[in-house]
ROLO-65222 format. One record per residue: residue in three letters; residue number from 1; z, y, x negated of N, C-alpha, C, O in turn. Coordinates in steps of 0.2 Angstrom, whole numbers, plus 5000, padded with zeros to 4 digits. Layout:
<rs>
+-----+-----+------+------+------+------+------+------+------+------+------+------+------+------+
:   r :   k :   nw :   nv :   nu :  caw :  cav :  cau :   cw :   cv :   cu :   ow :   ov :   ou :
+-----+-----+------+------+------+------+------+------+------+------+------+------+------+------+
: ala : NUM :    Z :    Y :    X :    Z :    Y :    X :    Z :    Y :    X :    Z :    Y :    X :
...
+-----+-----+------+------+------+------+------+------+------+------+------+------+------+------+
</rs>
This chain:
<rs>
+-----+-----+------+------+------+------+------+------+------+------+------+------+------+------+
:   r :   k :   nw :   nv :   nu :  caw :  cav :  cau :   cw :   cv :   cu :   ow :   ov :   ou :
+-----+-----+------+------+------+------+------+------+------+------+------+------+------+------+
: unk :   1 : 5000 : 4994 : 4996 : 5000 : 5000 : 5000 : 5000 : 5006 : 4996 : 4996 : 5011 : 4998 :
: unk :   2 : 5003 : 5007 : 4990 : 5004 : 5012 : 4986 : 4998 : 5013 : 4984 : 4996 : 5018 : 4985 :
: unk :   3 : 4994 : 5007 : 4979 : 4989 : 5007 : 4976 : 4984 : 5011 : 4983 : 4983 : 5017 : 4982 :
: unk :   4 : 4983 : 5009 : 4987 : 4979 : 5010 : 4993 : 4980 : 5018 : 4995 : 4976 : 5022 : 4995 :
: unk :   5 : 4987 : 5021 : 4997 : 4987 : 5029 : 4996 : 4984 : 5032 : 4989 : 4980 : 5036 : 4990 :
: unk :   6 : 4986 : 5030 : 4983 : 4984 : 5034 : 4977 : 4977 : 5034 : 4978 : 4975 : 5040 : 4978 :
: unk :   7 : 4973 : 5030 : 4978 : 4966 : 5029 : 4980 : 4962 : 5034 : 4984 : 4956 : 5036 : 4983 :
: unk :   8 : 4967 : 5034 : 4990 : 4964 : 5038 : 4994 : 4967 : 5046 : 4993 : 4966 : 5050 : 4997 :
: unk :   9 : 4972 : 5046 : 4988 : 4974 : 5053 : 4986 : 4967 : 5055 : 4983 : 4964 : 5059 : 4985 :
: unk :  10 : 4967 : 5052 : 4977 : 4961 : 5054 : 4972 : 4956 : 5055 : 4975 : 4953 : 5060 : 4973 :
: unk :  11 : 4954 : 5051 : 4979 : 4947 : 5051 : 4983 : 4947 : 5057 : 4989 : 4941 : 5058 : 4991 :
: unk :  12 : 4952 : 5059 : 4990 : 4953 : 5067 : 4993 : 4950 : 5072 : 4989 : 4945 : 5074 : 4990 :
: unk :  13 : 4954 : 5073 : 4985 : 4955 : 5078 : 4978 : 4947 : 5077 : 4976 : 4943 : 5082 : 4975 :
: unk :  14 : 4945 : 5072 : 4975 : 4937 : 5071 : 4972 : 4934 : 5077 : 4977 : 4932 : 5082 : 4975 :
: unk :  15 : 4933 : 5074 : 4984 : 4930 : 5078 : 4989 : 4931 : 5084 : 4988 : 4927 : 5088 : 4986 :
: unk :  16 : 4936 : 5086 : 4988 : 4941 : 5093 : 4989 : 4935 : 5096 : 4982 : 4930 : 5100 : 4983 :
: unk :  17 : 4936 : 5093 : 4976 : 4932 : 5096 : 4971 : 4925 : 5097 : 4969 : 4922 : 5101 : 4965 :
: unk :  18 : 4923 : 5093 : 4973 : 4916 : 5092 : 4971 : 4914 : 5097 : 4978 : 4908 : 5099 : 4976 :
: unk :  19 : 4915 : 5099 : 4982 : 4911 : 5103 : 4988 : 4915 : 5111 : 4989 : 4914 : 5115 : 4992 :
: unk :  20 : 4921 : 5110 : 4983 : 4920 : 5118 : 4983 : 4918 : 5122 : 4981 : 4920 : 5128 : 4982 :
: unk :  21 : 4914 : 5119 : 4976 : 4910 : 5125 : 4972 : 4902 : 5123 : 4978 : 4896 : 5122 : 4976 :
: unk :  22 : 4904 : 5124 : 4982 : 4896 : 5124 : 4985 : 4891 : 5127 : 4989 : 4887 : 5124 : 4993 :
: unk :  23 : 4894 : 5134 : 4987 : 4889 : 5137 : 4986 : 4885 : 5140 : 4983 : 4887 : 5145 : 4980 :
: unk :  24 : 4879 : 5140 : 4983 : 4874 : 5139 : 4980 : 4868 : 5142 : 4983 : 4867 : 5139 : 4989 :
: unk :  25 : 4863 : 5148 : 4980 : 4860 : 5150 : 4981 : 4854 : 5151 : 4980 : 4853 : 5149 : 4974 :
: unk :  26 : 4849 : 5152 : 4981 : 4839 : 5153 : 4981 : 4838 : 5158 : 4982 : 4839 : 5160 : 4987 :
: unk :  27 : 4835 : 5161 : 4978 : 4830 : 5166 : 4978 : 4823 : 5165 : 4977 : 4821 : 5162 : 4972 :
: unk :  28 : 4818 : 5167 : 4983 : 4813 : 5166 : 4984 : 4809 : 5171 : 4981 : 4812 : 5176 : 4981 :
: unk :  29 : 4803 : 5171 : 4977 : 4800 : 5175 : 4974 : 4795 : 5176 : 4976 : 4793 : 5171 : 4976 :
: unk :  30 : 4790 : 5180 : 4979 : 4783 : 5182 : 4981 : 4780 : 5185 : 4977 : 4783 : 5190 : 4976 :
: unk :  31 : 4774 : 5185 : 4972 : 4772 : 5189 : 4966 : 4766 : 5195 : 4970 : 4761 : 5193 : 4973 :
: unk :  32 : 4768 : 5201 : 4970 : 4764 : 5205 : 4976 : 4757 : 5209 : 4969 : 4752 : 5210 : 4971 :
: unk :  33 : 4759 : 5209 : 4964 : 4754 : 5213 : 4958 : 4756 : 5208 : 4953 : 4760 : 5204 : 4953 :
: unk :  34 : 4749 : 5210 : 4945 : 4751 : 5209 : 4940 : 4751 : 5215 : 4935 : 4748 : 5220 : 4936 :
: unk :  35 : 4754 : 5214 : 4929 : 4751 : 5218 : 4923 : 4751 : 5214 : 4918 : 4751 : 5208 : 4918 :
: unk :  36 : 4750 : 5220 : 4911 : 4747 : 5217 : 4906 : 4750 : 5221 : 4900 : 4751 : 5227 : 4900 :
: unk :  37 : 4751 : 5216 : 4892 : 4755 : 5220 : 4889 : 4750 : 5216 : 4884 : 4749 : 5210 : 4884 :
: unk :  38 : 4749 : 5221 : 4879 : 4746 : 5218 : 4872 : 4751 : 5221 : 4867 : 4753 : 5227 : 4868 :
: unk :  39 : 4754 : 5215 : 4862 : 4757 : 5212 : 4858 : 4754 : 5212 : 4850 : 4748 : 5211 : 4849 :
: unk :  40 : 4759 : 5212 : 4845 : 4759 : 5209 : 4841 : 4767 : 5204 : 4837 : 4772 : 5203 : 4839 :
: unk :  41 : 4763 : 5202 : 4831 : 4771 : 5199 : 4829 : 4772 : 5202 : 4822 : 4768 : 5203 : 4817 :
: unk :  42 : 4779 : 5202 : 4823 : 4782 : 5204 : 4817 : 4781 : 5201 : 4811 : 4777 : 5197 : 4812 :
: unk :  43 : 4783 : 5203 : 4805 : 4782 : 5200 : 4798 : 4788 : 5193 : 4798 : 4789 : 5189 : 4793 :
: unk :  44 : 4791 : 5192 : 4804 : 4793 : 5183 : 4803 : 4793 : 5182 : 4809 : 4797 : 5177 : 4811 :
: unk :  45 : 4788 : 5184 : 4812 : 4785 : 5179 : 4819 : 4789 : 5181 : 4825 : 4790 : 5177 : 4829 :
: unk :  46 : 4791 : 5185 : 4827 : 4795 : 5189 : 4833 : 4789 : 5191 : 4835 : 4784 : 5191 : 4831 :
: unk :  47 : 4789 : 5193 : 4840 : 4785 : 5194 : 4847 : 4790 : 5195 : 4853 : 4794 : 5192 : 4853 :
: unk :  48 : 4788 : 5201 : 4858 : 4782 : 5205 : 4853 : 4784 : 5210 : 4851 : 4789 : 5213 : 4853 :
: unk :  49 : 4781 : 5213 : 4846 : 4781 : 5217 : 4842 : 4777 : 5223 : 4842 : 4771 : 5223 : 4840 :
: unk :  50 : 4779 : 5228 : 4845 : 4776 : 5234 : 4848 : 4776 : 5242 : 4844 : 4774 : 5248 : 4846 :
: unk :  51 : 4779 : 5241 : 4839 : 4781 : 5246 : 4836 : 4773 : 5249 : 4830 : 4771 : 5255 : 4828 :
: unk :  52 : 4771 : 5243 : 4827 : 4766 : 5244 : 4825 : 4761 : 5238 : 4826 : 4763 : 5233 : 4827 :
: unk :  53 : 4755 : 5239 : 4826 : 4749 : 5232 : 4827 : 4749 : 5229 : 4822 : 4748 : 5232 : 4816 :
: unk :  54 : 4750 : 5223 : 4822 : 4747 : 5218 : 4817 : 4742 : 5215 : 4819 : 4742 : 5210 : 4822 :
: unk :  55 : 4736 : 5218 : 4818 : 4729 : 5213 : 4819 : 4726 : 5207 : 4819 : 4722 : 5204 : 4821 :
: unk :  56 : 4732 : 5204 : 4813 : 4730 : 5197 : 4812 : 4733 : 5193 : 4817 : 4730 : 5188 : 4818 :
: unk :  57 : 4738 : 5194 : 4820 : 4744 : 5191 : 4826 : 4742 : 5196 : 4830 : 4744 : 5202 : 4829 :
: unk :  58 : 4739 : 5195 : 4836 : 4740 : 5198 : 4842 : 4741 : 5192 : 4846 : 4740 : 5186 : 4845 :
: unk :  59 : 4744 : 5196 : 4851 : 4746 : 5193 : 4861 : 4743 : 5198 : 4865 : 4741 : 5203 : 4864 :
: unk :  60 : 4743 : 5193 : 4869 : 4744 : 5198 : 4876 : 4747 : 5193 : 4881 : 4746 : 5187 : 4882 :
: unk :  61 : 4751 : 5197 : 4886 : 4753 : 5194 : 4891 : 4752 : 5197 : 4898 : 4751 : 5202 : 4900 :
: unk :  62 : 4752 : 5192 : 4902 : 4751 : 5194 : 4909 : 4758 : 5191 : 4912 : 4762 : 5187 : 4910 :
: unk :  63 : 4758 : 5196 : 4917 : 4765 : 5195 : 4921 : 4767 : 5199 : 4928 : 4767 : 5205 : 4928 :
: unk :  64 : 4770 : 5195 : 4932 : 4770 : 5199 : 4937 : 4773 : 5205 : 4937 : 4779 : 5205 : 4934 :
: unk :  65 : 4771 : 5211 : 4940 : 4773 : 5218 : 4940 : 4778 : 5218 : 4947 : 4783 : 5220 : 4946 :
: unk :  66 : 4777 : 5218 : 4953 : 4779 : 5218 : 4958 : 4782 : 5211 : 4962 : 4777 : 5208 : 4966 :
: unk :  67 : 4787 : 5210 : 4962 : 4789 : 5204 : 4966 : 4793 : 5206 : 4972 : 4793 : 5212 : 4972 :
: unk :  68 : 4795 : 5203 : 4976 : 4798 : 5203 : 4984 : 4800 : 5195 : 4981 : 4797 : 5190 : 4979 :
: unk :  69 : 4808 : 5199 : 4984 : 4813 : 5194 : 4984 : 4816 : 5192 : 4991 : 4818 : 5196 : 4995 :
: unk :  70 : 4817 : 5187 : 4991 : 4823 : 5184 : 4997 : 4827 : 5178 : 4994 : 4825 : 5172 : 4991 :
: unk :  71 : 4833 : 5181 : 4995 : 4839 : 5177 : 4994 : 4843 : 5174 : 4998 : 4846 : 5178 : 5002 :
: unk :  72 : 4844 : 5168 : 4998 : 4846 : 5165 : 5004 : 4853 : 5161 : 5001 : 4851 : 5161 : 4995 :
: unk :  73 : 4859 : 5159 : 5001 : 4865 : 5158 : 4999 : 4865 : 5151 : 5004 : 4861 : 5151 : 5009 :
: unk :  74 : 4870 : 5146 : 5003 : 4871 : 5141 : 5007 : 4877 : 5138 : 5006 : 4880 : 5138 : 5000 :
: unk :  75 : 4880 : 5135 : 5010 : 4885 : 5129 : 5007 : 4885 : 5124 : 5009 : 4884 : 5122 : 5015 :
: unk :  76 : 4888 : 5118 : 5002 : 4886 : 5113 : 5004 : 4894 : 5111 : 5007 : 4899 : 5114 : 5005 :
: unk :  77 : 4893 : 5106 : 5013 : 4901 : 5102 : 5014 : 4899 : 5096 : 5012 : 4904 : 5093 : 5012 :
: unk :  78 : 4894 : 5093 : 5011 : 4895 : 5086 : 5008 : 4895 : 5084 : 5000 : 4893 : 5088 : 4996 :
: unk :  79 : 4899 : 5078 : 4999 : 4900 : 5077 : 4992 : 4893 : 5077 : 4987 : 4894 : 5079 : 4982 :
: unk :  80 : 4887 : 5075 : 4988 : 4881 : 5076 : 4985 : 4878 : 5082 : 4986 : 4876 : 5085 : 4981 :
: unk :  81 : 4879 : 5084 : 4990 : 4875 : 5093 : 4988 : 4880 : 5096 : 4984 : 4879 : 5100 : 4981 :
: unk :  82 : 4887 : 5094 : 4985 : 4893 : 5099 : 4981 : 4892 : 5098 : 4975 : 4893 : 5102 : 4971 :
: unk :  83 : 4890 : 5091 : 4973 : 4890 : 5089 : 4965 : 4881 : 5093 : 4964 : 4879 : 5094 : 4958 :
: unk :  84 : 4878 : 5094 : 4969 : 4873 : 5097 : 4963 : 4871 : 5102 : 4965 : 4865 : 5104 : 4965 :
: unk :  85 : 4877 : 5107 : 4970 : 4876 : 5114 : 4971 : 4881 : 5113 : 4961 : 4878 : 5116 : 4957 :
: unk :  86 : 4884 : 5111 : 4960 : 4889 : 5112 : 4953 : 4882 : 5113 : 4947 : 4882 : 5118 : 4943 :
: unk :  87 : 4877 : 5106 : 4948 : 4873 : 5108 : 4942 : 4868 : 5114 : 4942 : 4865 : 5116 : 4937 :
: unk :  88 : 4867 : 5115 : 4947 : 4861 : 5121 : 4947 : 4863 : 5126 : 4952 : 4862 : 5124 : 4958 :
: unk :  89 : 4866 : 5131 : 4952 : 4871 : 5134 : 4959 : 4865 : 5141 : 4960 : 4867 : 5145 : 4965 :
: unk :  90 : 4860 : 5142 : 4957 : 4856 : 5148 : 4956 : 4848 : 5144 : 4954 : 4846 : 5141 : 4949 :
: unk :  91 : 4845 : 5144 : 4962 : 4838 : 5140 : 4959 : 4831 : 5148 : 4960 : 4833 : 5152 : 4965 :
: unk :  92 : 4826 : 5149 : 4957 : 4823 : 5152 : 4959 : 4816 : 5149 : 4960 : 4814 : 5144 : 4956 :
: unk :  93 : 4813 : 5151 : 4965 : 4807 : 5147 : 4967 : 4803 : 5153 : 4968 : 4806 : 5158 : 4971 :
: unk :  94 : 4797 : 5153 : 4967 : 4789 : 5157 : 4966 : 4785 : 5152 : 4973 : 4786 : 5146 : 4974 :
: unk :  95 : 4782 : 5156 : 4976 : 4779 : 5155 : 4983 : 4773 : 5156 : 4982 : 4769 : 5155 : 4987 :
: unk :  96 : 4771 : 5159 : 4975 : 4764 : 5159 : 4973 : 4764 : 5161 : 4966 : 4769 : 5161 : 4962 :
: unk :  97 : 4757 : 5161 : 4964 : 4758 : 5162 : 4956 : 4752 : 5166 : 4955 : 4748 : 5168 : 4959 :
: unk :  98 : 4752 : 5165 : 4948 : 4745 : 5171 : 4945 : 4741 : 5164 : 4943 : 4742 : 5160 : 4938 :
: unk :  99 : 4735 : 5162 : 4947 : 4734 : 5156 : 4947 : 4727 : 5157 : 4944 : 4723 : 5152 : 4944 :
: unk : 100 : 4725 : 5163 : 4941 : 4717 : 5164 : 4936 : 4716 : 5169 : 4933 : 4715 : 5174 : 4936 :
: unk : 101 : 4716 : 5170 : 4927 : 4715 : 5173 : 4923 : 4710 : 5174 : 4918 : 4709 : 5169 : 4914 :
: unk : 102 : 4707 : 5179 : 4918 : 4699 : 5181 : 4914 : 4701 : 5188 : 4909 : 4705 : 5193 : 4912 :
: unk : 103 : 4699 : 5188 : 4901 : 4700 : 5193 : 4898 : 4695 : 5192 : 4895 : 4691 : 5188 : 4892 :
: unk : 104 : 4694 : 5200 : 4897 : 4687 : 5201 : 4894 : 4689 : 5206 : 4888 : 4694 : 5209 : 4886 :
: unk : 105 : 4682 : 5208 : 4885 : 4685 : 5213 : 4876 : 4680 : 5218 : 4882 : 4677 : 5216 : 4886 :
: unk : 106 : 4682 : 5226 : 4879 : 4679 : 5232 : 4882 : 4673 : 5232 : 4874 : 4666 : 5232 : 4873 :
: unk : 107 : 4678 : 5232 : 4870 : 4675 : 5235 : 4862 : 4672 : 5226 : 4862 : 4673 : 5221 : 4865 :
: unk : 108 : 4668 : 5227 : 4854 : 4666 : 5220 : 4854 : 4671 : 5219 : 4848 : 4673 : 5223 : 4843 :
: unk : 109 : 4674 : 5212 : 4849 : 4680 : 5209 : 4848 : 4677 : 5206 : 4840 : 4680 : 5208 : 4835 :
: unk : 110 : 4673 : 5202 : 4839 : 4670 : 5201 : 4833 : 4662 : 5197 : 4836 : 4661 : 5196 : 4842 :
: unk : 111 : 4659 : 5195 : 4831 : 4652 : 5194 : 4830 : 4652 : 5188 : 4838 : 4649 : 5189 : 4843 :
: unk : 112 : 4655 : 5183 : 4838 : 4655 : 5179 : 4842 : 4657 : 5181 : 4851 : 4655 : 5179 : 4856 :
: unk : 113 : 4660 : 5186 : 4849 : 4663 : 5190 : 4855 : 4660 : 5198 : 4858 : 4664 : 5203 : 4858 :
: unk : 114 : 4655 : 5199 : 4859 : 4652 : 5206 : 4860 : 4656 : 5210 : 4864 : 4660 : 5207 : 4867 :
: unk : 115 : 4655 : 5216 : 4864 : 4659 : 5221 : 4871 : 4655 : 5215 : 4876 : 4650 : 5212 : 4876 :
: unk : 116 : 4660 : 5215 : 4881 : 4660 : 5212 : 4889 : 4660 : 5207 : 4890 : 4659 : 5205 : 4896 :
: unk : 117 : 4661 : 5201 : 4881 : 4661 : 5199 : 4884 : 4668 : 5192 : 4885 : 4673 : 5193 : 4882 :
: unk : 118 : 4668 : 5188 : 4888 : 4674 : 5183 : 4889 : 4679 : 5181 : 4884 : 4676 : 5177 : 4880 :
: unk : 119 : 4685 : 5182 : 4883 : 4688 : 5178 : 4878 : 4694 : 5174 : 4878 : 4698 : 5175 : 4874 :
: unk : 120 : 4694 : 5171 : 4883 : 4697 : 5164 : 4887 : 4699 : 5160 : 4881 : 4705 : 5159 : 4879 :
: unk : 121 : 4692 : 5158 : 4876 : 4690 : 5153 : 4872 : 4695 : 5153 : 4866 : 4696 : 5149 : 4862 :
: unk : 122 : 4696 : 5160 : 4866 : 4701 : 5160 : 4858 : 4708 : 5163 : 4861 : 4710 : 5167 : 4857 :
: unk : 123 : 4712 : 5162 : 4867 : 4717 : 5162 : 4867 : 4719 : 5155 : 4868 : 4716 : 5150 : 4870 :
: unk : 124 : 4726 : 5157 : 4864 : 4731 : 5151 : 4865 : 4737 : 5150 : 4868 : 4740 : 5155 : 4868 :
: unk : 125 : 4741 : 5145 : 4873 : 4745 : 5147 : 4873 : 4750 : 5148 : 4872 : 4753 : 5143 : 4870 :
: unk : 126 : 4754 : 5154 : 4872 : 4762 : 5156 : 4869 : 4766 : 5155 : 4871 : 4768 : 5158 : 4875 :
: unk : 127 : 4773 : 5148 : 4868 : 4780 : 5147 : 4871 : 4785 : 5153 : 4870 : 4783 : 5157 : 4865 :
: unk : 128 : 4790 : 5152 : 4873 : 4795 : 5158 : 4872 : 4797 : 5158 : 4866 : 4798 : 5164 : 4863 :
: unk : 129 : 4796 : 5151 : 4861 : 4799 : 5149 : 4856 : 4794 : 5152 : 4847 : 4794 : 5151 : 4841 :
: unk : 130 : 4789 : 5154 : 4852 : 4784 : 5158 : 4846 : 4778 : 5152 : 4845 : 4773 : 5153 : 4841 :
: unk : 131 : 4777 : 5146 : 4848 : 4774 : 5141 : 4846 : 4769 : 5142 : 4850 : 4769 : 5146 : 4855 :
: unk : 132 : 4763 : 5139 : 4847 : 4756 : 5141 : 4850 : 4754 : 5133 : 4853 : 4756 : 5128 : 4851 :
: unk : 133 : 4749 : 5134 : 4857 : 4744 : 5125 : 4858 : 4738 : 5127 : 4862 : 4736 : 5132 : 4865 :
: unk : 134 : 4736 : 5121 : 4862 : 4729 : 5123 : 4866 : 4729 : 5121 : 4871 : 4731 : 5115 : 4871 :
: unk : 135 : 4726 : 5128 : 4878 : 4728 : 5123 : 4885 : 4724 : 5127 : 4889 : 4723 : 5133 : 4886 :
: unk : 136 : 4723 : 5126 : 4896 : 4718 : 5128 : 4899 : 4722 : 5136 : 4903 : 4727 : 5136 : 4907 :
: unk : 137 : 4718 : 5141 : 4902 : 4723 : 5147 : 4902 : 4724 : 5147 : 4910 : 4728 : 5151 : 4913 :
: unk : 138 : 4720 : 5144 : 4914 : 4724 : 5145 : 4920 : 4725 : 5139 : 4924 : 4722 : 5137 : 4930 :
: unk : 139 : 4731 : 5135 : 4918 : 4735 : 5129 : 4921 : 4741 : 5130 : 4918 : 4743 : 5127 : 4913 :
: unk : 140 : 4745 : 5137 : 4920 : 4753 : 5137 : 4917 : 4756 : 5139 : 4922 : 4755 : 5138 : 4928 :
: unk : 141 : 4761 : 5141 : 4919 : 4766 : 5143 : 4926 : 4766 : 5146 : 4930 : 4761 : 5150 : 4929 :
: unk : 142 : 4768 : 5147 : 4934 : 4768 : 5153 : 4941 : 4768 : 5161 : 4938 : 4764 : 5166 : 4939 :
: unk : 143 : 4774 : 5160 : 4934 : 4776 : 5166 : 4934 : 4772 : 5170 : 4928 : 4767 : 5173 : 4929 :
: unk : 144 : 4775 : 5170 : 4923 : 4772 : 5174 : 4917 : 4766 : 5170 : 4911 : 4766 : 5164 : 4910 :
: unk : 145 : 4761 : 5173 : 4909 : 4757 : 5171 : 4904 : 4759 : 5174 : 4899 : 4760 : 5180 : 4900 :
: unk : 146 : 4759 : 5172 : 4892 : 4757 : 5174 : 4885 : 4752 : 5167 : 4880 : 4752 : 5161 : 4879 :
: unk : 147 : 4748 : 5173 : 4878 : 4745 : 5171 : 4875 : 4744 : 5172 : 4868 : 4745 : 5178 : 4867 :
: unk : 148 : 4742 : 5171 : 4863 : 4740 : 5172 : 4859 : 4733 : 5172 : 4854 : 4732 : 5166 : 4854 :
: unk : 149 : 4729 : 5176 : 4851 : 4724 : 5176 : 4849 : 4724 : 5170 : 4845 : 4729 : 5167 : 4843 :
: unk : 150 : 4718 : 5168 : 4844 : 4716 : 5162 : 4840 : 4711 : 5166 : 4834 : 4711 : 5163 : 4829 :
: unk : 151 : 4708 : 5171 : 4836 : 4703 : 5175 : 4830 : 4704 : 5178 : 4830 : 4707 : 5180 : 4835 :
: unk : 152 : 4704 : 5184 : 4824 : 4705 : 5191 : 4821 : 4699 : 5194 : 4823 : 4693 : 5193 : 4822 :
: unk : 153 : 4703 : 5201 : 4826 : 4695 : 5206 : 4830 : 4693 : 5209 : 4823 : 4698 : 5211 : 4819 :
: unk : 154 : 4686 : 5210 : 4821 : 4682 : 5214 : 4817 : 4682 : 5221 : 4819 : 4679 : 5225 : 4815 :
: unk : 155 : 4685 : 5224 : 4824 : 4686 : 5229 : 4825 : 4690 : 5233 : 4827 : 4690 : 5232 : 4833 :
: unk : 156 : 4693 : 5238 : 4825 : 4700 : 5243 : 4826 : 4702 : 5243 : 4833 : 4707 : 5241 : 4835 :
: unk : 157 : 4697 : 5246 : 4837 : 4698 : 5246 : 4845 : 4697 : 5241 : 4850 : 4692 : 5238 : 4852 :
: unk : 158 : 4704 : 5241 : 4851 : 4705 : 5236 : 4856 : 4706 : 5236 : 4863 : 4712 : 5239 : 4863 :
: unk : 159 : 4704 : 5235 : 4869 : 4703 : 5237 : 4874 : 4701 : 5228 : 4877 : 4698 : 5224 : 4874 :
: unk : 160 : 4704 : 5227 : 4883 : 4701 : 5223 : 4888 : 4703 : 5225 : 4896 : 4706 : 5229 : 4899 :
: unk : 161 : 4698 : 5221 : 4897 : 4699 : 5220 : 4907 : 4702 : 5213 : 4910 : 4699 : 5208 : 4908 :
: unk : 162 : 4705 : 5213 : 4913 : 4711 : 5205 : 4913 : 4708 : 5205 : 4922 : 4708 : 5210 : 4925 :
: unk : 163 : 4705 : 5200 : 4923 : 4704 : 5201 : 4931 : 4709 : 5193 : 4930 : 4711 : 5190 : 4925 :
: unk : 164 : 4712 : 5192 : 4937 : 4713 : 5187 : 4940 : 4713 : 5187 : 4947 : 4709 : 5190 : 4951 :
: unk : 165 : 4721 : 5180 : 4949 : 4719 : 5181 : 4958 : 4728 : 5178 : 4956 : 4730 : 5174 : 4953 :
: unk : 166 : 4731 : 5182 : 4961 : 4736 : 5179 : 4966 : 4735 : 5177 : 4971 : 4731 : 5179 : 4975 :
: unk : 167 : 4739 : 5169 : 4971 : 4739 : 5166 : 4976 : 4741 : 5170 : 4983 : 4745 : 5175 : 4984 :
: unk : 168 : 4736 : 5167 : 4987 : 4739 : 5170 : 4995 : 4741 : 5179 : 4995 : 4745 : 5183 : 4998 :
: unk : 169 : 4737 : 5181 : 4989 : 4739 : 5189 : 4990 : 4733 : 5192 : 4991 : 4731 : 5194 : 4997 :
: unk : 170 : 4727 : 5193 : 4983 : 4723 : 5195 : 4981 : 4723 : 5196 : 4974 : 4728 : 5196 : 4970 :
: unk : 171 : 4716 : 5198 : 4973 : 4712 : 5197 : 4967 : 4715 : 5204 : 4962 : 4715 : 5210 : 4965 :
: unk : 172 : 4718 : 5205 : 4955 : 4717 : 5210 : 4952 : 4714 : 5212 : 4946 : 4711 : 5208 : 4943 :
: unk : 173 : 4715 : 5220 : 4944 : 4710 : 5219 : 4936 : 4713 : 5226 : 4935 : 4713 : 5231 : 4938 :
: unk : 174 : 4715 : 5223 : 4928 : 4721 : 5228 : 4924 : 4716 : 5230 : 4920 : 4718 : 5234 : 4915 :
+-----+-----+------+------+------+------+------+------+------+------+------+------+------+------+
</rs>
């Protein structure tokens, strides 16, 4: 009988613990605009680095300018959503993304790259962690693009036109 209350003391106290951290919130993100930021990197690989151009290390990034938020709070009363309202108590979910991206050079970029024309082909893309790889520039994430150059421009002026498309919004060009 003893054994049998302690059991069900502990197994109270578990409930009690695990469902009262539980509440737990979502923030809905809507991407309503984008912009664009050209980059360079530091002399130890920081990015980005904006205070002077490094031509041999360029970026540029794309990323939403304008978001619309909804924030919705919830609580869980059962033991499974309380134990993983605990691991994740703050999720953010994107409801659309920047799903196409086109960058074009104004100036001509170097001999392979005339003014006007496409330079998809020699970006890379950029992890938070400064690492680069090759991947299709419009198979990333919802939210933010960085990219980095794979060629060095033959020329001082730098200038492009970034078109893309938000999902379920419309089309832009920065």
């Amino acid at each position: 009988m003893k054994k049998a209350l302690a059991l069900f003391i502990v197994f109270g106290f578990a409930c009690l613990f695990t469902s009262c951290p539980g509440d737990f919130s979502t923030t809905y993100n809507t991407i309503k605009s984008a912009n664009v930021l050209l980059f360079s990197f530091n002399e130890n690989g920081i990015f980005p680095h904006l205070e002077t151009i490094n031509i041999n290390e360029l970026g540029i990034g794309v990323y939403p300018d304008s978001i619309f938020e909804r924030y919705e709070v919830a609580q869980s009363n059962s033991i499974i959503n309380g134990a993983y309202a605990m691991e994740n108590p703050h999720q953010i979910v994107y409801t659309n993304s920047i799903d196409s991206i086109n960058v074009f050079t104004i100036y001509e970029f170097n001999k392979e790259h005339p003014a006007g024309s496409k330079v998809n082909d020699i970006l890379l893309f950029l992890d938070y962690m400064g690492e680069t790889k090759e991947l299709n520039i419009n198979e990333l994430s919802p939210e933010s693009h960085h990219f980095k150059f794979s060629a060095v421009p033959t020329n001082d002026s730098l200038q492009f036109e970034i078109t893309g498309r938000i999902t379920n919004e419309n089309d832009f060009k920065l």
